[in-house]
C-alpha positions as CSV (number, residue, x, y, z in Angstrom):
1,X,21.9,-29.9,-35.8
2,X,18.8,-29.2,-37.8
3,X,18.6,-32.4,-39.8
4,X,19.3,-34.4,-36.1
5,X,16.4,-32.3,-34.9
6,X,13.7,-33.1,-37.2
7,X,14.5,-36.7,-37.2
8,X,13.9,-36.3,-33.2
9,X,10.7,-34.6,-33.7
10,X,9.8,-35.0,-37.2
11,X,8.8,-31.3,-37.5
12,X,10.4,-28.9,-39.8
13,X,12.8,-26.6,-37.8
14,X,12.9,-22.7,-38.1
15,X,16.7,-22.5,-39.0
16,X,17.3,-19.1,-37.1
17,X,15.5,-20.2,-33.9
18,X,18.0,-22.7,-33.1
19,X,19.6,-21.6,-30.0
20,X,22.5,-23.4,-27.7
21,X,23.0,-22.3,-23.6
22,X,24.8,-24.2,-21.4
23,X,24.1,-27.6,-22.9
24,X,20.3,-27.4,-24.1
25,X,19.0,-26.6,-27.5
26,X,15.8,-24.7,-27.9
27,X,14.0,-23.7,-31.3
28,X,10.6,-23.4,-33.1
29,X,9.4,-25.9,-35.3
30,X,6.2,-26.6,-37.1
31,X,3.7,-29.2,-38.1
32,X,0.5,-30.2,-39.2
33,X,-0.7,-29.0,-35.9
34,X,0.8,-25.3,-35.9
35,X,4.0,-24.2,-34.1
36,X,5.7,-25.6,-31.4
37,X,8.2,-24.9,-28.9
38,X,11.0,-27.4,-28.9
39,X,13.7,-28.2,-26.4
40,X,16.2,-30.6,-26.3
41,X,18.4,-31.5,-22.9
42,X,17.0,-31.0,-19.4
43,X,15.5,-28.0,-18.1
44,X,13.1,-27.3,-16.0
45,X,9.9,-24.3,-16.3
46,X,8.2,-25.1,-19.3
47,X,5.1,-27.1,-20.2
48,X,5.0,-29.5,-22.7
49,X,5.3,-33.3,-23.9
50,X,8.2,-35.6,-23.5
51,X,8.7,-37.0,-27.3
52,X,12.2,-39.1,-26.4
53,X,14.4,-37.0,-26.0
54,X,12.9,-33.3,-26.9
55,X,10.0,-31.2,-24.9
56,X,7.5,-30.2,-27.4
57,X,5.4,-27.2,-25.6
58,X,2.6,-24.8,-27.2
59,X,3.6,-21.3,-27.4
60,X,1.5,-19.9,-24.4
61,X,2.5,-17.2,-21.9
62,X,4.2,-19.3,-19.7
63,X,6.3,-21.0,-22.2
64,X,7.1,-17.1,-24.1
65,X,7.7,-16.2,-20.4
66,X,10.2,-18.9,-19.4
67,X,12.0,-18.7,-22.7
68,X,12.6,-15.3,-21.9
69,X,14.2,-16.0,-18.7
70,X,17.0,-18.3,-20.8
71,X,17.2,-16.4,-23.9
72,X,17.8,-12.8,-22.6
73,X,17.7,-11.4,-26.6
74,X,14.3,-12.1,-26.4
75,X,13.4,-9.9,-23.5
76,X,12.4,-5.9,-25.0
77,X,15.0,-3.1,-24.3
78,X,15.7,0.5,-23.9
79,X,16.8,2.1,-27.6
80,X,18.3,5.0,-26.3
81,X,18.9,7.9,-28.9
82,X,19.1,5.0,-32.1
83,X,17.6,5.7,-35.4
84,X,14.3,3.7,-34.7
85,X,11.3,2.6,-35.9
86,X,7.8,1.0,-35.0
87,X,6.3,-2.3,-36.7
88,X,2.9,-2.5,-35.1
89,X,1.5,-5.8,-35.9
90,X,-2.5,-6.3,-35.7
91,X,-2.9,-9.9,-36.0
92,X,0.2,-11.3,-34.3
93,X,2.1,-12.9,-37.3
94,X,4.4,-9.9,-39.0
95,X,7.5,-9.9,-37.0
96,X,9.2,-12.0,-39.2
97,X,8.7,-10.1,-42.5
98,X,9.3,-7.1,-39.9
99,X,13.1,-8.9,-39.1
100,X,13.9,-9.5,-42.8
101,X,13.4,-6.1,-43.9
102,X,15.5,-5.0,-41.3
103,X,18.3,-7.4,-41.5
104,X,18.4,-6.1,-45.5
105,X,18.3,-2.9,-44.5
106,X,20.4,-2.5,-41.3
107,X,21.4,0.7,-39.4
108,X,17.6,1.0,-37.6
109,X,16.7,0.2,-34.3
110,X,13.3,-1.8,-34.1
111,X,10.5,-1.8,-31.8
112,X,8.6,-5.0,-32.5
113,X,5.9,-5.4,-30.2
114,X,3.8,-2.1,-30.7
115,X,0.0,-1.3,-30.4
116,X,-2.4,0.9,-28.7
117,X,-4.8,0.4,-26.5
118,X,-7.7,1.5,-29.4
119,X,-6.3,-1.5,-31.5
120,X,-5.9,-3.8,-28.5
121,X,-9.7,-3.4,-28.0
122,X,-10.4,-3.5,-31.8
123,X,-8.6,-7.0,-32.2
124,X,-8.9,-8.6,-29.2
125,X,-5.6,-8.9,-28.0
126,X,-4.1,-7.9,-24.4
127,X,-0.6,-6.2,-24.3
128,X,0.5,-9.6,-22.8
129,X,-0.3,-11.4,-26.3
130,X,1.3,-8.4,-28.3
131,X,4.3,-8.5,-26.6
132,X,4.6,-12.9,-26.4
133,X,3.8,-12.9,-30.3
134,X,6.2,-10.8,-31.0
135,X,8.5,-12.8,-28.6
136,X,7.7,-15.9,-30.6
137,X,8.8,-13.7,-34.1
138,X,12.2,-12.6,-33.1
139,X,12.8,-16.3,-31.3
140,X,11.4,-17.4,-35.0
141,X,14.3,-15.2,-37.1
142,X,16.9,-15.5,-34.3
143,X,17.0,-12.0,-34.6
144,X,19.2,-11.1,-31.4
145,X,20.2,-7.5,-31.8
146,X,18.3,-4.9,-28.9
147,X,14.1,-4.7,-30.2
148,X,11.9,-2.5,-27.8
149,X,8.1,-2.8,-27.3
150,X,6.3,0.5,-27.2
151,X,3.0,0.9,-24.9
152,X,1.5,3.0,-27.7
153,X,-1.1,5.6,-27.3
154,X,-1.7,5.3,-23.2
155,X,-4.2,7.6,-21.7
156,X,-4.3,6.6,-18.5
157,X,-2.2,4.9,-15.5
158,X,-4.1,1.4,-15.9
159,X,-3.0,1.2,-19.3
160,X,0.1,1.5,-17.6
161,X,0.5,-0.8,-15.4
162,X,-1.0,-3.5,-17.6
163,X,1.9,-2.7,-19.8
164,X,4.6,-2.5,-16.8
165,X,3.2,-5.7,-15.8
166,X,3.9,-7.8,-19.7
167,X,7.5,-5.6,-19.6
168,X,7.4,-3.2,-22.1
169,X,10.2,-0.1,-22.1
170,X,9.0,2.2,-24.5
171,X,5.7,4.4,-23.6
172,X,4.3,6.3,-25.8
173,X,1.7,8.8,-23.5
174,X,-1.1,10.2,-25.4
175,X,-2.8,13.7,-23.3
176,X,-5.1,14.2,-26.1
177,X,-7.9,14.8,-24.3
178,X,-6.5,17.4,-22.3
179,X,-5.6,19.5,-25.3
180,X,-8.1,22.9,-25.2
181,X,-8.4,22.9,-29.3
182,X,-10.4,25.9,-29.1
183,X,-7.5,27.9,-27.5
184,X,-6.0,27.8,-31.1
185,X,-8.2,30.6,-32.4
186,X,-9.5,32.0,-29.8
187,X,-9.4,36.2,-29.2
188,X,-7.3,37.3,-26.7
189,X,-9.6,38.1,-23.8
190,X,-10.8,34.7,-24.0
191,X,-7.3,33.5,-23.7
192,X,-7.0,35.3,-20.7
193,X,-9.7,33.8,-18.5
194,X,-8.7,30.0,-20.2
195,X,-4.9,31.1,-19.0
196,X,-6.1,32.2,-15.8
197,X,-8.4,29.3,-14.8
198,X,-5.1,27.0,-15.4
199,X,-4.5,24.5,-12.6
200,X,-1.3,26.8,-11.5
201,X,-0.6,24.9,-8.3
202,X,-0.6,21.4,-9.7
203,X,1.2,23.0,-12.7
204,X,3.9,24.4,-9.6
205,X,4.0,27.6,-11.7
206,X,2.1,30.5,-11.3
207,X,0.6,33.4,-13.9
208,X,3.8,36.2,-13.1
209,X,6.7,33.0,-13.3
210,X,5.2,31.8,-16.4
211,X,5.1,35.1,-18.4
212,X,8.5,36.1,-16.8
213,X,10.2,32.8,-18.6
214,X,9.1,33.9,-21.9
215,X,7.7,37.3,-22.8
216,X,11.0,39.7,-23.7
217,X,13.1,36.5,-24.1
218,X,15.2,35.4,-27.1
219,X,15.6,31.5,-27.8
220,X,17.9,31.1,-29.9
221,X,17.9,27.9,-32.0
222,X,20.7,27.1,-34.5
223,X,20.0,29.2,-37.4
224,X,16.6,31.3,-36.2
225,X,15.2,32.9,-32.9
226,X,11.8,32.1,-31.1
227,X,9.9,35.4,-29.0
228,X,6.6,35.2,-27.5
229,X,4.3,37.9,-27.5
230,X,1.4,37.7,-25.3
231,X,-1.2,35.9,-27.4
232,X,1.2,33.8,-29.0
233,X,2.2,32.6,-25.4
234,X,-1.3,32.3,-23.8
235,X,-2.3,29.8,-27.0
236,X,0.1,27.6,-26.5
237,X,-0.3,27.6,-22.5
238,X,-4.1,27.8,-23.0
239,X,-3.7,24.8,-25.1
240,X,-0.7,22.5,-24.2
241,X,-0.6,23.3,-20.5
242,X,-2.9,20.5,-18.8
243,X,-1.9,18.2,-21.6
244,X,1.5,18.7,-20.4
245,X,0.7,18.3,-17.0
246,X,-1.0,14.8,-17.8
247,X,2.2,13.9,-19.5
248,X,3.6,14.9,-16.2
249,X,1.7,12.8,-13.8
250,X,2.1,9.7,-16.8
251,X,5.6,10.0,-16.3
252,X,6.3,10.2,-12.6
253,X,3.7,7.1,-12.3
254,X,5.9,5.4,-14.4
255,X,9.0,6.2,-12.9
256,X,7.6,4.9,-9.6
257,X,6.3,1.6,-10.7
258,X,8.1,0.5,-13.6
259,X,10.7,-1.6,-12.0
260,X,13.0,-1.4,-14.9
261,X,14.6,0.7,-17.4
262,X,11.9,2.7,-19.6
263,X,12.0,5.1,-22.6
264,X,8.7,7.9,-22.5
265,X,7.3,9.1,-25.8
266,X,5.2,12.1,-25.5
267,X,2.5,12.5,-28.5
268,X,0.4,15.5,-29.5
269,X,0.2,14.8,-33.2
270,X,-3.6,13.7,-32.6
271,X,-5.0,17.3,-31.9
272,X,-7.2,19.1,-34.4
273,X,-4.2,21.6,-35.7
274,X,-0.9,21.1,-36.3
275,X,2.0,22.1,-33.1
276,X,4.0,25.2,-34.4
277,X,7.8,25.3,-33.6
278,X,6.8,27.9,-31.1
279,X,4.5,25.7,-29.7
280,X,6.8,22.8,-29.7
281,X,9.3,24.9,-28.0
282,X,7.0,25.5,-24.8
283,X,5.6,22.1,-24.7
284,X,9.9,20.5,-24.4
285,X,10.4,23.6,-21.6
286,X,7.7,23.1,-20.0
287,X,8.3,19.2,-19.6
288,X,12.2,20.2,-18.7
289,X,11.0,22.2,-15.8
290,X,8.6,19.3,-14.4
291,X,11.0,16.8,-14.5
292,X,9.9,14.5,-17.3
293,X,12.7,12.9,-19.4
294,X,11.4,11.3,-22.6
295,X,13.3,9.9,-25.7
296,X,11.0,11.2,-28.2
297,X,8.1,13.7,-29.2
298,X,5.9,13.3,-32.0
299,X,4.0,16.8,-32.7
300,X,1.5,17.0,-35.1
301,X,3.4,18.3,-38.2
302,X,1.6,20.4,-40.6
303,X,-0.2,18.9,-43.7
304,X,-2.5,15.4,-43.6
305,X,-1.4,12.0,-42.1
306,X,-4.1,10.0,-42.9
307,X,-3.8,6.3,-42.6
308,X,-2.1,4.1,-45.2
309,X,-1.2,6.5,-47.7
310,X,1.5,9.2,-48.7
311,X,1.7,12.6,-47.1
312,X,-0.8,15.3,-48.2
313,X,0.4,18.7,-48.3
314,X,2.9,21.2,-49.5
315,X,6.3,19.3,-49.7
316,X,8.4,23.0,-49.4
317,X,6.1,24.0,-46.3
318,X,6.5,20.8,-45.0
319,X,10.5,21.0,-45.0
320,X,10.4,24.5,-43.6
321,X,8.5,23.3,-40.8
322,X,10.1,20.0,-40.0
323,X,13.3,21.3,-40.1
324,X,12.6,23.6,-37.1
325,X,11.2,20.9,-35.2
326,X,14.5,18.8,-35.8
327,X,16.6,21.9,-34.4
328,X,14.4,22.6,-31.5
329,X,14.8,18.6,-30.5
330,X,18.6,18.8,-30.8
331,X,19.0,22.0,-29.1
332,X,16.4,20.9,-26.1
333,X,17.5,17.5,-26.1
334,X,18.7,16.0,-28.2
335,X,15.7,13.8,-28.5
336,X,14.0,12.4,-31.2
337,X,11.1,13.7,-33.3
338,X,8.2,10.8,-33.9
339,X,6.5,10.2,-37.0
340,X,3.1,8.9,-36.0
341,X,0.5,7.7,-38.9
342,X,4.1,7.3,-40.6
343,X,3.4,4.3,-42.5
344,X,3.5,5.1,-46.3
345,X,4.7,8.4,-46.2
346,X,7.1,7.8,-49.2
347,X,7.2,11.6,-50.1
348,X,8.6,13.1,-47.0
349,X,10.9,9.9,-45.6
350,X,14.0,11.7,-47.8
351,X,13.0,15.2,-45.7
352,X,13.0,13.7,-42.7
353,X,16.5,11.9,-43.0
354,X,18.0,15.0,-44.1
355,X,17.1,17.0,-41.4
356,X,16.4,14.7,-38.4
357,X,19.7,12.2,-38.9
358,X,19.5,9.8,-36.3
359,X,16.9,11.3,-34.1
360,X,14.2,10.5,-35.8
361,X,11.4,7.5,-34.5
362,X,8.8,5.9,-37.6
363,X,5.3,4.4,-35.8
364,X,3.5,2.2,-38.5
365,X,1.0,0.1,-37.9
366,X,-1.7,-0.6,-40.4
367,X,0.5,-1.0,-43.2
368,X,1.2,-4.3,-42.2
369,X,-2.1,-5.7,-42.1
370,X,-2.6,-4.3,-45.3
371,X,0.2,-6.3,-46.5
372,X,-1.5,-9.4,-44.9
373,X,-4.3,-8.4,-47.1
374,X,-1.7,-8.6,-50.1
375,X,-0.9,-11.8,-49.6
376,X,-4.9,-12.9,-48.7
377,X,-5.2,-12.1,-52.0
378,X,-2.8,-13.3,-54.1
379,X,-3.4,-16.8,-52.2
380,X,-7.3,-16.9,-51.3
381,X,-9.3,-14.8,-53.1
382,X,-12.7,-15.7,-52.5
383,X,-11.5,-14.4,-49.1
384,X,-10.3,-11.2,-49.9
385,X,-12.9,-10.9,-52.1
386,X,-15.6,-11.4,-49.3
387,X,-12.9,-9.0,-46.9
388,X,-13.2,-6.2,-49.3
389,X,-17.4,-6.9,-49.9
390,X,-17.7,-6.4,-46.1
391,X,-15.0,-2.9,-45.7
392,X,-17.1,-1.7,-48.4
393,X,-20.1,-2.1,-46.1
394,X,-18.8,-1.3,-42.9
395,X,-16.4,1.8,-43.9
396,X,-18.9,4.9,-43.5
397,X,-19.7,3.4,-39.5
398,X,-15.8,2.4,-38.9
399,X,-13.8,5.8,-40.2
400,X,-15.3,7.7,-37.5
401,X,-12.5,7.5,-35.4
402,X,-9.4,8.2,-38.2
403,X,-8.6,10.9,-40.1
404,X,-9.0,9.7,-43.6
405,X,-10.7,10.9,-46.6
406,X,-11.4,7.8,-49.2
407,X,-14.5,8.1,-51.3
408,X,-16.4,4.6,-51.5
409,X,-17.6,5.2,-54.8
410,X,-13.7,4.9,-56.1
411,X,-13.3,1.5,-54.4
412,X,-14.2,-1.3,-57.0
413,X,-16.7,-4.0,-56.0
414,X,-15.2,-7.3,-55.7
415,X,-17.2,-8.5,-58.4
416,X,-16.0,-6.3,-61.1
417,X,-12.6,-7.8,-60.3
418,X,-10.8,-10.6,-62.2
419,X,-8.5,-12.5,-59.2
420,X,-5.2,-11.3,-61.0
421,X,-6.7,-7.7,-60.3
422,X,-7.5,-7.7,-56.5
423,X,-3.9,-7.3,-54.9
424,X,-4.3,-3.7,-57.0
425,X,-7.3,-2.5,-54.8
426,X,-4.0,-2.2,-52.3
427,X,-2.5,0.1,-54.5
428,X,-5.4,2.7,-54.5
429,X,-5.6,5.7,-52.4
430,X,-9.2,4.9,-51.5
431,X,-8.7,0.9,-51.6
432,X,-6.4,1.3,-49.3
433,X,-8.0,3.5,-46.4
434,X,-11.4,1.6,-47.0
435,X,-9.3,-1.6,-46.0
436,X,-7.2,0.4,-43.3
437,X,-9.9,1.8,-41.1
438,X,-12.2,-1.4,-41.0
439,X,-9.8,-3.7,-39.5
440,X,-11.5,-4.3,-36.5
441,X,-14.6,-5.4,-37.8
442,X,-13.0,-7.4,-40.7
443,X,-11.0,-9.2,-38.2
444,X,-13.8,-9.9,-35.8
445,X,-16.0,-11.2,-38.7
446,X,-13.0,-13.4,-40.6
447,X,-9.9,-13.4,-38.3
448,X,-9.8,-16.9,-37.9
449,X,-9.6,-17.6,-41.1
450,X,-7.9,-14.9,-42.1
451,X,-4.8,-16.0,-40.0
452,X,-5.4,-19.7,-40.7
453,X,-4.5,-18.9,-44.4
454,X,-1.6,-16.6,-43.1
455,X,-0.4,-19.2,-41.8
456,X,-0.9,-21.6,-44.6
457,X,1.0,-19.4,-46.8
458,X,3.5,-17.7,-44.2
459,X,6.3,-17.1,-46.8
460,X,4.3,-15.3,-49.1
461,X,2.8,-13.2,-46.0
462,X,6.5,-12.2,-44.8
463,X,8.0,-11.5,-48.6
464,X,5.2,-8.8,-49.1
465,X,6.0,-7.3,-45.2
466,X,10.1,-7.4,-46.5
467,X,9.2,-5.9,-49.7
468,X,6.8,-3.2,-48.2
469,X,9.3,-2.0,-45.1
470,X,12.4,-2.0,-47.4
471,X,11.0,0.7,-49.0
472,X,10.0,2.2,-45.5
473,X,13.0,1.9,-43.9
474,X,15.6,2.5,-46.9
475,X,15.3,6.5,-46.9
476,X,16.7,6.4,-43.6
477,X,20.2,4.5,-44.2
């Protein structure tokens, strides 16, 4: 069937795209020109050319769209309680690699199409071209096991229809900015007014009920017990409460407009300290008792996530920490805990296994465009070369927004590198970040031609992605 097809079209045919219902063939082939949808038989709701007897169409919207509608393994699903994990994918091209590293891995769940609304902005993309490209990657790999596509990091109910409307099922709702940081050490009296000024009756609670659910109460969880005392329980109300309550209002616009099946992910691992088991207690209670159901939570753990490197922190307190949070998900659940700024994390992936199991979701993201970068460099220097001359330059203005700590001076300058040493600037702490953080404006300066030799050299861009989520996803089989 493959040979007869590239005689018809005199393309080279994906192997794994080639797909038989009821009579007509569809795959994904390629030529001088790019990528091309190809269909052989009659069918009707796609654009294209007539060449004899096969369509050849472009992969636009409408074409991802109506594909869709006749391959249903291409359409994003609900995950459920799986063992899961995000591949964010900056410029459009990494599901593939993504695929392969699964397939050699097994046992994981994938979410394929994932990016937040920060990096949509940052490169350009709408969460109609996130979720099509990475239609086009799993049509590429015939990968046909369930793949979600996560609404990542939505703060508001736009974002959310925008993603409703390009069919994502997996939202990940982000109340940051209705966390009150300064609750976390704050005296007492000051807790007092910030718990009374709460919004009680949008909250549907009131001062008495509240402090009559927890003060003098035992929660027992597995092998330990939670109390509240009165400042303890102030903070985290203080704090959590109208972050919950936008989580709230997230959720039930969801539920009324979605249409479809959806998964909610609630995130408050972007606050400025880390979400103590006590904490994490009253934020799942307090979502119980207004209704929201979500799949998984992603707290913010104790220790340093910063972007595209390994946890920083106390491995022992780490443990004792996570492994509260993974018994106060089972016994409030079960849902899953949420690794966010997971990528790279080698240290703590074997800790999280062994306590989590199967509830446990991994969010990457950036890793994988610094494996682009990897493969820019091993194929086209002078272009990573003049990538790496510009993150140099823009890194001070561009790291505002992350939490990283790379020190310039420890980043080499291009030009005291022979070409056999630049793929090792990807190995530094500091190379790394530098690159991480400055995506945006590296892409808007050279992303044409940083995809153009992508796709020039696409099998050395997806062996680095395999070789580089292997070792993500291995610790969790």
């Amino acid at each position: 069937m493959i040979g007869q097809l590239e005689r018809l079209t005199g393309l080279a045919v994906y192997p794994r795209s080639v797909a038989q219902v009821n009579g007509v063939t569809f795959f994904l082939a390629r030529g001088s020109q790019g990528k091309v949808l190809g269909i052989l038989g009659g069918v009707a709701g796609f654009e294209g050319e007539q060449r004899g007897e096969v369509l050849l169409g472009p992969l636009t919207p409408a074409n991802a769209a109506a594909l869709r509608g006749k391959l249903p393994w291409l359409r994003s699903q609900t995950l459920g309680l799986q063992k899961s994990a995000g591949c964010g994918d900056r410029l459009g091209l990494a599901t593939p690699g993504h695929i392969r590293a699964l397939r050699r891995v097994g046992g994981i769940a994938p979410i394929l199409a994932q990016q937040s609304m920060r990096e949509n902005a940052r490169t350009g993309r709408t969460p109609q071209q996130v979720m099509d490209d990475a239609t086009w990657g799993v049509f590429q790999e015939g990968w046909r096991e369930p793949w979600g596509a996560d609404a990542d990091h939505l703060k508001t109910t736009g974002d959310i229809d925008l993603c409703v409307a390009a069919g994502y099922t997996f939202y990940t709702v982000d109340p940051r900015d209705h966390v009150d940081n300064a609750a976390h050490a704050a005296p007492l009296d000051a807790l007092r007014d910030k718990f009374r000024a709460l919004p009680w009756a949008d909250l549907e609670d009131a001062p008495d009920d509240l402090r009559a659910r927890y003060l003098g109460c035992r929660f027992p969880v597995e092998t330990f017990t939670l109390e509240f005392e009165e400042t303890a329980l102030l903070r985290a109300a203080a704090k959590y409460d109208r972050a919950i309550l936008h989580a709230a209002r997230m959720y039930r616009h969801l539920a009324a407009g979605s249409g479809r099946a959806f998964e909610l992910e609630v995130s408050v691992d972007e606050t400025e300290t880390p979400t103590s088991p006590l904490e994490h207690h009253f934020i799942a209670s307090e979502l119980k008792r207004l209704g929201v159901r979500w799949v998984s939570l992603a707290p913010r753990f104790v220790g340093r996530f910063e972007k595209g490197v390994d946890y920083i922190g106390d491995l022992d307190e780490f443990e004792a920490e996570f492994a509260r949070h993974a018994a106060i998900a089972r016994v409030l659940g079960p849902y899953k805990l949420s690794l966010h700024s997971g990528s790279d994390k080698f240290s703590i992936y074997p800790i999280v296994a062994r306590h989590a199991g199967d509830l446990v979701h991994l969010k990457t993201a950036g890793t994988s465009y610094l494996e682009a970068l990897r493969a820019i460099a091993g194929t086209n220097p002078a272009l990573f070369r003049d990538i790496l001359a510009f993150a140099r330059q823009r890194y001070d203005e561009d790291k505002a927004t992350y939490h990283v700590s790379a020190d310039l001076a420890k980043v080499p300058s291009p030009d005291m590198l022979a070409d056999s040493e630049l793929t090792g600037v990807l190995d530094l702490f500091d190379g790394r970040q530098v690159l991480h953080v400055t995506f945006g404006s590296v892409l808007e300066r050279f992303g044409p031609c940083l995809k153009e030799v992508l796709a020039a050299h696409e099998e050395a861009h997806y062996a680095a992605l395999e070789t580089h989520f292997v070792k993500h996803l291995a610790p969790f089989t």
